[in-house]
Every structure is written in C-alpha cells, then in structure tokens.
C-alpha positions as CSV (number, residue, x, y, z in Angstrom):
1,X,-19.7,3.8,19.6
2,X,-22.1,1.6,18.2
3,X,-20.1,1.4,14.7
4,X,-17.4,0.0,16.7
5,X,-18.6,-2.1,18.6
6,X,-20.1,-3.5,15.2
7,X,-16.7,-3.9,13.9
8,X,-15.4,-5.6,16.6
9,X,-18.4,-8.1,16.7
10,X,-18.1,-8.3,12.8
11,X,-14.3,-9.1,13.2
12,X,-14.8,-11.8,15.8
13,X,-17.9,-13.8,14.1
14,X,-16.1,-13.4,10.7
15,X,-12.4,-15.1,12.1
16,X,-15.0,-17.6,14.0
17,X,-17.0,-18.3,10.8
18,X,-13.8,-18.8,8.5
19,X,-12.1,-21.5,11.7
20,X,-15.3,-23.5,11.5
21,X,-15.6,-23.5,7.7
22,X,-11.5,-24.5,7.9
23,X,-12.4,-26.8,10.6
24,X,-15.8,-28.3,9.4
25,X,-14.8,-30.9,6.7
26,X,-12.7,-32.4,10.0
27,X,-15.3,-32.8,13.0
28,X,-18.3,-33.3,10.6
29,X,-19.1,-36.4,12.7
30,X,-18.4,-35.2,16.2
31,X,-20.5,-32.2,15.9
32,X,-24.2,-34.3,16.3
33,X,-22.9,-36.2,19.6
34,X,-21.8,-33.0,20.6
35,X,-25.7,-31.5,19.8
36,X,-23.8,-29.0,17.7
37,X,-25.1,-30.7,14.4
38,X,-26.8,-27.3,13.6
39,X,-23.4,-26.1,12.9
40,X,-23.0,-28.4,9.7
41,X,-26.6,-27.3,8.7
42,X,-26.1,-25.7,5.5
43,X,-29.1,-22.9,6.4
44,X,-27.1,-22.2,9.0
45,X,-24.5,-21.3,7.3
46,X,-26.2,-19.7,4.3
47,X,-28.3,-17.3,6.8
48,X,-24.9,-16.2,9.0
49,X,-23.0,-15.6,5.4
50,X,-25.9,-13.0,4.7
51,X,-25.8,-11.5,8.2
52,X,-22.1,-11.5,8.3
53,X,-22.1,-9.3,4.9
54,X,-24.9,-7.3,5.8
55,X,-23.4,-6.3,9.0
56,X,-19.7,-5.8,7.4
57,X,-21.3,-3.2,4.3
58,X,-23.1,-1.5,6.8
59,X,-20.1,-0.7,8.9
60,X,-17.7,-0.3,6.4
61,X,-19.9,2.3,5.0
62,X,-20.5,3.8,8.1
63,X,-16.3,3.9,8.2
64,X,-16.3,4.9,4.9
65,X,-18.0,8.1,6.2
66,X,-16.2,9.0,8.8
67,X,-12.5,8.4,7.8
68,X,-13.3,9.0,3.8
69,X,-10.5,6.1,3.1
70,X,-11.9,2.9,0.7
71,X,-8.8,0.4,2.1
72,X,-11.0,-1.8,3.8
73,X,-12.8,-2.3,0.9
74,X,-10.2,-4.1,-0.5
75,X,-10.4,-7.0,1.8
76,X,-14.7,-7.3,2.0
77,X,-15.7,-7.2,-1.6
78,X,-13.3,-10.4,-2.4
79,X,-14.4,-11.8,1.1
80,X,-18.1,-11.5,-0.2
81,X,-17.3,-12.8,-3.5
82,X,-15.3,-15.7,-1.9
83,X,-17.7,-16.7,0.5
84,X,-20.5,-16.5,-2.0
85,X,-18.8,-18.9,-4.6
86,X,-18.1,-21.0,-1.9
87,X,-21.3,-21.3,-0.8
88,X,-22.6,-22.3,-4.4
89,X,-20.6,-25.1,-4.4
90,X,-22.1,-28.6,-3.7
91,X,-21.0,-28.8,-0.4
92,X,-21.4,-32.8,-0.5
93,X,-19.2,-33.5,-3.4
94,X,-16.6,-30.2,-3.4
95,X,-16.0,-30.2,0.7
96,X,-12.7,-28.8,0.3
97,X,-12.9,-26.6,-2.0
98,X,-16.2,-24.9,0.0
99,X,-14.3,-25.0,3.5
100,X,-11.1,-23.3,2.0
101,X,-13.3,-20.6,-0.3
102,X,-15.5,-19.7,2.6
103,X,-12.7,-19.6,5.3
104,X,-10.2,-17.5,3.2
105,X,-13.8,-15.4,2.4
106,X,-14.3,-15.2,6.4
107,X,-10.7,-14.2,7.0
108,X,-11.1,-11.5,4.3
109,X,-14.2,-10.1,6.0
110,X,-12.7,-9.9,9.5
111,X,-9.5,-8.4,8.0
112,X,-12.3,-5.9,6.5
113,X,-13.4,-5.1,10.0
114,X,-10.4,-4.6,11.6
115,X,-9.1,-2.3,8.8
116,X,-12.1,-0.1,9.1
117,X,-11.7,0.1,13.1
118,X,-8.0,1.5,12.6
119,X,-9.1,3.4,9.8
120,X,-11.9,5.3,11.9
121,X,-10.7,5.0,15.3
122,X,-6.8,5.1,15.3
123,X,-3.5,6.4,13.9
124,X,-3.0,6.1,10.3
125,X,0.6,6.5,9.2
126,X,0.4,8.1,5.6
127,X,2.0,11.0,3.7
128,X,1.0,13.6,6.2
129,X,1.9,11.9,9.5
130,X,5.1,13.9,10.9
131,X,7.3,10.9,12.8
C-alpha cells in the first residue's frame, strides 16, 4: 500500500516539478507578487530534486522487488542524470537550457513511477500473457 501510494505521489510531484521547471523561465516575474517567489529559489529547487530522487530509488526498488522487472529503470536513471546536469548549470546565464534539462528530467522520473505502479500492481502484457 504504502509503495503505491509513494508512486503515485512520486508521479504527481515529478510531472509538477518538470511543468514549473518548463514554465519557470516564463512567470519568473509574477511569482514574487504572487508570494510564490520561493518557487524560483534555487534551494528550493535543489532540495526537492534530492527528495524527488530519493523517493523515486526507493520505490522503484521496492518495485524492483516485488515484480523482479528493471523497465522502469530505464526512464529514472536518465531522469536523475538529466535533472542533475540541469541543475549544475548556471541557472542565470543558461535558463533554457536548465528549464528544458530538468523538465524532460522531471517527466522521466514520473514516467519512472508510473511504470513501476503498472509493473507491481497491474497487468503486464509479455510473452506469457494468453489474449
């Protein structure tokens, strides 16, 4: 129970995190007279990077367990390594090219999650399934 509702959290904070890395370049001056300016903060971002990997391993291995299958894999290891070049970029003088690493990163992650939660909780069609 608790591994899916993990995925299902980890899917939804990871397609969040990659729309307001896509998204951030464009309402970078809104977000303070909103009072969301801790959105653009760059700690902010760093520290829910390292959650949002933390909490995507830890599933995916907790997947990896239970349904023996390394498919969603595929999709978190070059989600990590996106998001982590994309945070090492100077965010002041490559703002593109960090929103577009870190989104496609984000989108990588929550495509992790969602392949793990049909891997370990729902019909795979493969070589053995009968229909």
């Amino acid at each position: 129970m608790f591994a899916r509702l993990a995925d299902r959290f980890g899917a939804t904070a990871s397609f969040l995190c990659a729309i307001h890395c896509a998204l951030l370049p464009l309402v970078i001056a809104v977000l303070p007279a909103l009072g969301l300016s801790f959105l653009a903060d760059h700690r902010f971002e760093h520290a829910f990077i390292a959650f949002a990997s933390m909490l995507a391993l830890t599933t995916l291995i907790l997947g990896f367990r239970r349904h023996q299958r390394f498919r969603a894999f595929w999709f978190l290891l070059p989600g990590i390594a996106l998001l982590a070049t994309g945070i090492v970029f100077d965010v002041e003088q490559a703002t593109y090219v960090h929103a577009i690493l870190v989104a496609i990163g984000g989108t990588l992650v929550a495509l992790a999650h969602l392949t793990n939660l049909r891997l370990a909780h729902g019909h795979v069609h493969d070589a053995t399934c009968e229909h």
